[in-house]
N, C-alpha and C positions, 0 to 999 in steps of 0.2 A: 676175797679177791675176785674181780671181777675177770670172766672168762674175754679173752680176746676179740671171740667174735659176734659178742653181746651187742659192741657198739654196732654193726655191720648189719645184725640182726634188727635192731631199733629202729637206724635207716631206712631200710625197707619195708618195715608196719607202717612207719609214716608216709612214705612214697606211696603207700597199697590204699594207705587212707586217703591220702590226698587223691588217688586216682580211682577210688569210689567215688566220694564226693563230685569231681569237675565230670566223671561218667554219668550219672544220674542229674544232676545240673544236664550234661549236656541229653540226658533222654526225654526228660521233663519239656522241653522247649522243641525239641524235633518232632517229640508225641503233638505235643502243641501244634504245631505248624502243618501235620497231614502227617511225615514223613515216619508211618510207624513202624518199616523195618528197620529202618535205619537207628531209629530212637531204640527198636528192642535191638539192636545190637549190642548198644551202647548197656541197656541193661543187663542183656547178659553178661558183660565182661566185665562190668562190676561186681556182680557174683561172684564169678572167676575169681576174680582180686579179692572178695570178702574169705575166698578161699587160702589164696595165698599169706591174707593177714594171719590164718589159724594157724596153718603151718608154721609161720616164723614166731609165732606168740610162741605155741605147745616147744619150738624147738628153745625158745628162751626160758621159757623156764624148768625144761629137761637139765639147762647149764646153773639150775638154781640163781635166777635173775630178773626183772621185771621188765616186764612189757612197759613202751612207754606208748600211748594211746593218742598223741599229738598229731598232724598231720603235718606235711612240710611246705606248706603255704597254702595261701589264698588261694579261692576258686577266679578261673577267669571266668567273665561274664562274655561269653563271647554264643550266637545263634546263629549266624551263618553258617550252613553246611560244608560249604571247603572248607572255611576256618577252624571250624570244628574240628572237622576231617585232618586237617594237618597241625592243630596241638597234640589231637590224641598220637599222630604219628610222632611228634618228638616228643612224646611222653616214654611211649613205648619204648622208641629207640633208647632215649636214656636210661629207660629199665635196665635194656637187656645190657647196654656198656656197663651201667654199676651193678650191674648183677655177675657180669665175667669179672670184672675188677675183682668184686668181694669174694668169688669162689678163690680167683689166684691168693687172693690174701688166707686164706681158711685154710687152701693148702699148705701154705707155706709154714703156717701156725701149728701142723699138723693135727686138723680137726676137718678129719673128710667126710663125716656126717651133714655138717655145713655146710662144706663144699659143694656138694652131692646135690643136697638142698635149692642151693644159688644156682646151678648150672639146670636142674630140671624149670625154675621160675624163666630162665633164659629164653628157653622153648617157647616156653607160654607168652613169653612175651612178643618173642619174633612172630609167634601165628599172630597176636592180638594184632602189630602192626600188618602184616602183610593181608588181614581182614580191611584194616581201613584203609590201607594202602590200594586198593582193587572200587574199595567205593567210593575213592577221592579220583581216581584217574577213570573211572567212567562219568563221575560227576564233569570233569574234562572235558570228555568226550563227545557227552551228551546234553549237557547241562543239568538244571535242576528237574527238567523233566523226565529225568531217569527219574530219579527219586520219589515223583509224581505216580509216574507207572506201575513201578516198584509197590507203591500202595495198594493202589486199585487191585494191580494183581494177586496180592494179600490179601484180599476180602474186603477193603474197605468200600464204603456204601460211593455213588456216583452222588454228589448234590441232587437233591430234590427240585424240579424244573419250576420255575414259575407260572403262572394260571392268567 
């Protein structure tokens, strides 16, 4: 018999996958373009996420069940910095919605280990947004020359002058 919040748990390796993938897609193109803290954001929080995939694997097969290693769609190709900026924010936010959904379900199923689980991934996911949330609206503010700044002030090298 399969445990109730098997399916719930599978959901969100996929989600965690797919939001590896479009994170490193979108780090790969920003590293590309100059913008390398913003690109190492994006790589960190894929980590992050590589993190959350382990948890919900290790908790699915504590319930004696399989992990399904799928992702839940397509990467978007998308390189613009806002745009970027605001999928990963409706990424996020739909985490953290189907992450409160499945904990209420876990409780109700009475399996508060799950619960427990979904509601700490919640957290994690409200900072991931309100991290891009902060460099989409200075991106607003200032244009793409934050972002410019942002590097240099990182260490990155000034172009080399012509002769």
């Amino acid at each position: 018999m399969n445990h109730p919040s098997v399916d719930l748990l599978n959901k969100a390796v996929a989600d965690e996958l797919q939001a590896v993938h479009q994170y490193m897609y979108f780090h790969f193109h920003l590293d590309d373009q100059g913008f390398g803290p913003l690109a190492k954001l994006f790589k960190k929080t894929a980590i992050v996420e590589m993190g959350h995939i382990e948890t919900l694997a290790e908790r699915i097969l504590f319930l004696k069940s399989d992990v399904n290693m799928s992702t839940s769609g397509p990467i978007a190709a998308i390189q613009d910095p806002a745009e970027i900026l605001a999928k990963a924010i409706a990424m996020e936010r739909q985490s953290a919605a189907d992450y409160n959904q499945a904990a209420q379900q876990c409780g109700a199923n009475a399996d508060a280990a799950t619960k427990q689980l979904f509601e700490a991934l919640v957290g994690d996911e409200e900072s991931h947004q309100d991290a891009f949330e902060k460099q989409l609206d200075n991106i607003k503010r200032f244009g793409l020359s934050y972002l410019a700044l942002q590097s240099f002030g990182a260490g990155a090298e000034a172009p080399a002058e012509s002769k």
